[in-house]
C-alpha positions in Angstrom: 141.2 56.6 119.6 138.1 54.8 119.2 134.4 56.5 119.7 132.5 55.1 123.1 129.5 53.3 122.7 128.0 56.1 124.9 129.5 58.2 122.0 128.1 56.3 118.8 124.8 56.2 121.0 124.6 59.7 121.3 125.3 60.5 117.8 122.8 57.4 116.9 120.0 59.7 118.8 120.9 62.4 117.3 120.3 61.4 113.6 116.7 59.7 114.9 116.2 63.2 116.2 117.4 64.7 112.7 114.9 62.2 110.9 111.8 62.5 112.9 112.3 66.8 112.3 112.7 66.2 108.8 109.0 64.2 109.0 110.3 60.5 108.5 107.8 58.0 109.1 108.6 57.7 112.8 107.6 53.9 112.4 110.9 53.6 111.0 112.7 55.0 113.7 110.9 52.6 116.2 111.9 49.5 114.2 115.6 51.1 115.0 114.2 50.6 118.5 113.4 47.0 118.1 116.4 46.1 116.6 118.2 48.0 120.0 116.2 46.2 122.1 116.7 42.3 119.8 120.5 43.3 120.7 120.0 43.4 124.3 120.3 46.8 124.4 116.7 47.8 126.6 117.4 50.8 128.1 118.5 52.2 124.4 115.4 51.2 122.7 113.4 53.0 125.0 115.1 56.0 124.7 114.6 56.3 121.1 110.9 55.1 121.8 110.8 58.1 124.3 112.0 60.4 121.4 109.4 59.6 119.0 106.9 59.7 121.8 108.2 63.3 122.8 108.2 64.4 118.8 105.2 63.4 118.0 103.5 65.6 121.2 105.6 68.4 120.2 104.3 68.1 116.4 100.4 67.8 118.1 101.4 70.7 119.8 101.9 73.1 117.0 98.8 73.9 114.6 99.2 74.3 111.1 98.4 78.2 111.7 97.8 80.7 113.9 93.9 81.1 114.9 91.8 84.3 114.8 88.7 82.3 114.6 87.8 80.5 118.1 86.0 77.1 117.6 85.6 73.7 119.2 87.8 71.3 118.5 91.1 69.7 118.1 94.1 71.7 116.2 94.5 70.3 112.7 98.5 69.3 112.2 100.4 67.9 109.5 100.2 64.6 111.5 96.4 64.4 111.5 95.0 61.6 109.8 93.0 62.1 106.9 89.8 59.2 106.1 90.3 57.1 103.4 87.8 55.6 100.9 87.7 52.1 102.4 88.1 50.5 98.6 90.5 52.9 97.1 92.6 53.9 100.6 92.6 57.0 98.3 92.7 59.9 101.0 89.1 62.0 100.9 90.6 65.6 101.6 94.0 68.0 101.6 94.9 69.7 104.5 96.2 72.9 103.2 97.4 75.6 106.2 100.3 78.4 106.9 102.2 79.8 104.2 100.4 77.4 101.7 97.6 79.8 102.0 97.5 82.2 99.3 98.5 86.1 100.6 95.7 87.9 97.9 92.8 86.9 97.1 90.7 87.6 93.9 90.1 90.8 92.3 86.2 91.4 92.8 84.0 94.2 92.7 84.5 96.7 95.3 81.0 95.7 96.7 81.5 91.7 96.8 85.0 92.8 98.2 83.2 94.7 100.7 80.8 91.6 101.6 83.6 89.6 102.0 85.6 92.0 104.3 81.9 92.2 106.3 82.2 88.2 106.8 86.0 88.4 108.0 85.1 91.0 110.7 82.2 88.8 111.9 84.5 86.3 112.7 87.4 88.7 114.0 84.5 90.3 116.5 82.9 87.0 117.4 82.6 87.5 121.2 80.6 90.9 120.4 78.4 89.1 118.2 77.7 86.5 120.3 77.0 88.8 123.3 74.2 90.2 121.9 72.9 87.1 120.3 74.0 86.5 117.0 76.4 84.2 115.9 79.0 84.8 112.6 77.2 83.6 109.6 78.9 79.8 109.4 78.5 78.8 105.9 78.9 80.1 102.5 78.5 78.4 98.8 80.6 80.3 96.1 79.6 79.9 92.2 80.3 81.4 89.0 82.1 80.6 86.3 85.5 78.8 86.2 88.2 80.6 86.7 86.7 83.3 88.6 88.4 82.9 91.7 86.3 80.7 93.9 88.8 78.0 95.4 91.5 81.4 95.6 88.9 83.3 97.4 88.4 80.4 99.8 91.6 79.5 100.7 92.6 83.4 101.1 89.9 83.7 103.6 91.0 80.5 105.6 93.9 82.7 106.1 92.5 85.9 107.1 90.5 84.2 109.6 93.2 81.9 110.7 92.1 78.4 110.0 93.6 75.7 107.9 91.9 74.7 105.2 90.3 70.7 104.8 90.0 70.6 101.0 87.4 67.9 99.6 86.6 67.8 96.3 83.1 65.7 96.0 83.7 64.3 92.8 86.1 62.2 94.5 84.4 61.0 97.3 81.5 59.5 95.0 82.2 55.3 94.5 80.9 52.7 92.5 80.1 50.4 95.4 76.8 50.7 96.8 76.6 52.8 99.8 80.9 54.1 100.1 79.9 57.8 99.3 77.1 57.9 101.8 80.1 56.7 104.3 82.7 58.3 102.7 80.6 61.9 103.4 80.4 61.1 106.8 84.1 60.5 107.7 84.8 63.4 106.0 82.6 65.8 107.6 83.5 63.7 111.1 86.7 64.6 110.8 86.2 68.2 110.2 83.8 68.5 113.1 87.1 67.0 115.6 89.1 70.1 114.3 89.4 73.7 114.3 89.0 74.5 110.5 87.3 75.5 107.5 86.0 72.5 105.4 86.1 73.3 102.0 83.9 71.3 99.7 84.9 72.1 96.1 83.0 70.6 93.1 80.0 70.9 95.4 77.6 70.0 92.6 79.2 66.7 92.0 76.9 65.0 95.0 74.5 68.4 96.0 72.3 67.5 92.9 68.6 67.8 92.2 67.3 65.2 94.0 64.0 64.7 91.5 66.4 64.5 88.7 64.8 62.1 86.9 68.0 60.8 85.3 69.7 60.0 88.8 69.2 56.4 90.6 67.7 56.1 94.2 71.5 55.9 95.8 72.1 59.6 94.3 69.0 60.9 96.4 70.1 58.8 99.9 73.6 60.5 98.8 72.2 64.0 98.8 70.1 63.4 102.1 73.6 62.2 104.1 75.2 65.1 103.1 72.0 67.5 104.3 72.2 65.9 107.3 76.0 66.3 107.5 75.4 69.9 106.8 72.8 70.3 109.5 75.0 68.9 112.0 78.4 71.2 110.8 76.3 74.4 111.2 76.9 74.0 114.9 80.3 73.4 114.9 82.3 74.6 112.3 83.1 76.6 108.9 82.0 75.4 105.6 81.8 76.7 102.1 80.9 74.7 99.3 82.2 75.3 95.5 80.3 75.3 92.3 80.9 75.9 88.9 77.3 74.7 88.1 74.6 76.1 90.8 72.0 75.1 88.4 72.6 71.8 89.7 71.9 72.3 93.3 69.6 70.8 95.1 67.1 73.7 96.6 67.7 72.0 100.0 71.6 72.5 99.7 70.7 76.0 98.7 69.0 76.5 102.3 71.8 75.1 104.4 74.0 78.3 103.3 73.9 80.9 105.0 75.9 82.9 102.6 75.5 83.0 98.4 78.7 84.7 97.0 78.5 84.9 92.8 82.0 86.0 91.8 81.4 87.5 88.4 83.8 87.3 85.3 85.7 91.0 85.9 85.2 94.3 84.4 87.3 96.2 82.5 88.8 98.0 85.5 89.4 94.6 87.5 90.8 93.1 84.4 93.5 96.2 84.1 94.0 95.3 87.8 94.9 91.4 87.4 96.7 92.2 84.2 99.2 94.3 86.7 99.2 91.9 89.2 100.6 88.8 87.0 102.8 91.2 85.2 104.9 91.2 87.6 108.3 92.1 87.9 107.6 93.2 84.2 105.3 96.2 84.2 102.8 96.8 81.2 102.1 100.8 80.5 98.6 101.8 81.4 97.6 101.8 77.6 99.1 98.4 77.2 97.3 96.8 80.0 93.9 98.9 78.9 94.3 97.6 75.4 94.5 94.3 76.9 91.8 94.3 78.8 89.9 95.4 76.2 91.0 92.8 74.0 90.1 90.3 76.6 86.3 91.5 77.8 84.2 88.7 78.9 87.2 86.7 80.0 88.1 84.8 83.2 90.6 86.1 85.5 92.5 82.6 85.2 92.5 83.5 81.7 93.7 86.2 81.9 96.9 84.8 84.4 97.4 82.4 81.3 97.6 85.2 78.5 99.7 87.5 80.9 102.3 84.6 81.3 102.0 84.1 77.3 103.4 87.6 77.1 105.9 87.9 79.7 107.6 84.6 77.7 107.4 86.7 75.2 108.9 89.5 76.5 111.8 87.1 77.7 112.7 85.0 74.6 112.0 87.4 71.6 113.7 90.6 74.2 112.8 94.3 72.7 112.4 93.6 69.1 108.7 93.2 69.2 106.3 96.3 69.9 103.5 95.9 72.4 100.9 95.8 69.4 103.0 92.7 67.8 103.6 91.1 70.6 99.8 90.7 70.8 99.3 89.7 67.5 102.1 86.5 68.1 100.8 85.4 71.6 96.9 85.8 71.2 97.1 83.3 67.9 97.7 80.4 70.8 94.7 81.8 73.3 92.2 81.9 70.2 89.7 80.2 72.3 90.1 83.0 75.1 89.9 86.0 72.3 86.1 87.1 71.2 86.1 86.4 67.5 86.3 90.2 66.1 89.2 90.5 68.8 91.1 88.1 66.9 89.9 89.3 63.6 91.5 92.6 64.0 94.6 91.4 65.1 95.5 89.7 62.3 95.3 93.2 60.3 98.5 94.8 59.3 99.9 97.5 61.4 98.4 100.5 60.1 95.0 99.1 60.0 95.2 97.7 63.1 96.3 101.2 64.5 93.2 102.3 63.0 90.9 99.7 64.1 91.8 100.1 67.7 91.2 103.7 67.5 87.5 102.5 66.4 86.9 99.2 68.7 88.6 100.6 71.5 88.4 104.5 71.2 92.1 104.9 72.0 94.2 107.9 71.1 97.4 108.3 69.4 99.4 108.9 72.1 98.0 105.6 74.1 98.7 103.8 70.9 102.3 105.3 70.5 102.5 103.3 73.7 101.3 100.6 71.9 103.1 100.1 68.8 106.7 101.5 70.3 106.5 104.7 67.7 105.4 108.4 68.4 101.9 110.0 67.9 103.1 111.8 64.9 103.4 108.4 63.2 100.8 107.1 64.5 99.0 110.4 63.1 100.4 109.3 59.8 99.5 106.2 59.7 95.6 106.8 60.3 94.9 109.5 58.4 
């Protein structure tokens, strides 16, 4: 027996339906609707105009996270629309929200951490704040080296306090043409101020520079004014923290519009033996491995770091059980020679008995941390540096 039309109609909606959840451009479901409606068939093409009508409000409806922070504004969705630079319809920002937000954040200093944590509970207690006064501190500016943690820590706090994220990085929004950047800044921070989220501005120096840099033209300076301006007017409405890998850069007016200055120093040795466990994972280096590590590595960035970790866990994976700990190092830290210090990598080039005996003198291990080590027992060891 043949289908109905009813039927075939039904099972018509029901794949527009399918599309629209799967996030199809719903403009191509409406042209199904015109081509309905060029068949004679009205009442059909406004029922799939109805559906996309009734998707859409549903998507509008649901934010890209839960909220803990309470602001003014429209929720950001998936469906918002992100400005465009006017030349290059290249979109200014990245809306980043839910489980695209990172679960941990960095690995700081138990009193940075502790800052941090301070900030959070601001915001989580608002409306005690704000009874007595005071208002949570609105903006922050994170610098330090690269690969410290700064976009992590950002993107981590967006998610402890709720908010997606609006990711801009400034070194795109700068254009050739004469006055685009000045207008591309203020879509972008017009667009935050519409929604409930924290605007990230990541390589903040790329615009935020000094403006009596003599090098600079005039257009850099009525650049740098917009975005004061722009900042001014965000302090009243919104989150902000601004990214820099170079704060020597910053204008002393940008300086002023932050409430907050967070440096997020390259780790210690403690917080290095930390993020050396933390990428290890599932794999799990002994405590002397990961010390002698992080020893190895001082004055290194915790992105670093990540990189020689997943050196070694390939490693670990491809060459199995063969290797010890100690040659192990030797084969993966010959292709992170940048990230080594230079008597690092010196050392372990040395045969294995010296280089048992050089650790005991660079790193004042023991010979039962380096049994650990180099896969034998302390009594070789023993032997081997006497």
């Amino acid at each position: 027996m043949k289908p109905s039309k009813l039927h075939l109609f039904g099972t018509f909606v029901q794949l527009c339906e399918f599309a629209l959840d799967k996030a199809a451009d719903p403009e191509l479901v409406l042209q199904a609707a015109d081509e309905l409606e060029k068949a004679g068939d009205a009442d059909g093409g406004q029922a799939i105009r109805d559906l996309v009508s009734e998707t859409l409000s549903a998507k509008k409806a649901k934010p890209v996270s839960n909220r803990v922070v309470h602001l003014l504004g429209e929720e950001l969705t998936r469906s918002s629309r992100i400005p465009v630079d006017r030349e290059t319809s290249a979109p200014l920002a990245s809306i980043i929200g839910g489980k695209s937000l990172p679960t941990e954040g960095p690995i700081l200093p138990p009193r940075l951490a502790g800052g941090i944590e301070s900030w959070i509970v601001e915001w989580r207690r608002a409306a005690e704040l704000m009874e007595v006064g005071i208002e949570p501190a609105r903006s922050c500016v994170l610098f330090g080296e690269p690969g410290t943690g700064k976009t992590q820590l950002a993107l981590w706090l967006a998610g402890q306090l709720g908010l997606p994220v609006i990711l801009a990085r400034l070194d795109g929004l700068m254009s050739s043409f004469l006055g685009t950047t000045s207008r591309n800044i203020g879509n972008l921070f017009d667009f935050a101020n519409r929604h409930r989220a924290l605007l990230v501005l990541d390589e903040f120096d790329a615009i935020a520079k000094l403006r009596d840099d003599p090098n600079e033209v005039g257009e850099i300076k009525r650049v740098v004014n917009t975005l004061l301006q722009k900042l001014d007017e965000r302090a009243e409405r919104g989150l902000t923290i601004g990214i820099t890998n170079h704060p020597q850069l910053l204008d002393p007016a940008v300086w002023r519009r932050f409430e907050l200055q967070v440096e997020l120093p390259k780790p210690e040795l403690d917080a290095r033996i930390e993020i050396i466990g933390r990428y290890a994972e599932p794999l799990e280096f002994s405590r002397s491995q990961a010390k002698l590590l992080a020893a190895i590595l001082e004055g290194v960035s915790g992105a670093e770091i990540q990189d020689v970790v997943k050196s070694l866990k390939k490693s670990w994976i491809l060459d199995g059980a063969k290797l010890s700990f100690a040659e192990r190092l030797q084969t993966v830290m010959g292709i992170h020679a940048a990230r080594v210090p230079g008597d690092a990598i010196g050392i372990l080039n040395l045969p294995l008995r010296e280089l048992a005996r050089a650790f005991i003198e660079h790193y004042a291990f023991n010979t039962v941390e380096l049994g650990e080590v180099f896969g034998v027992n302390r009594t070789t060891i023993s032997r081997w540096v006497a």
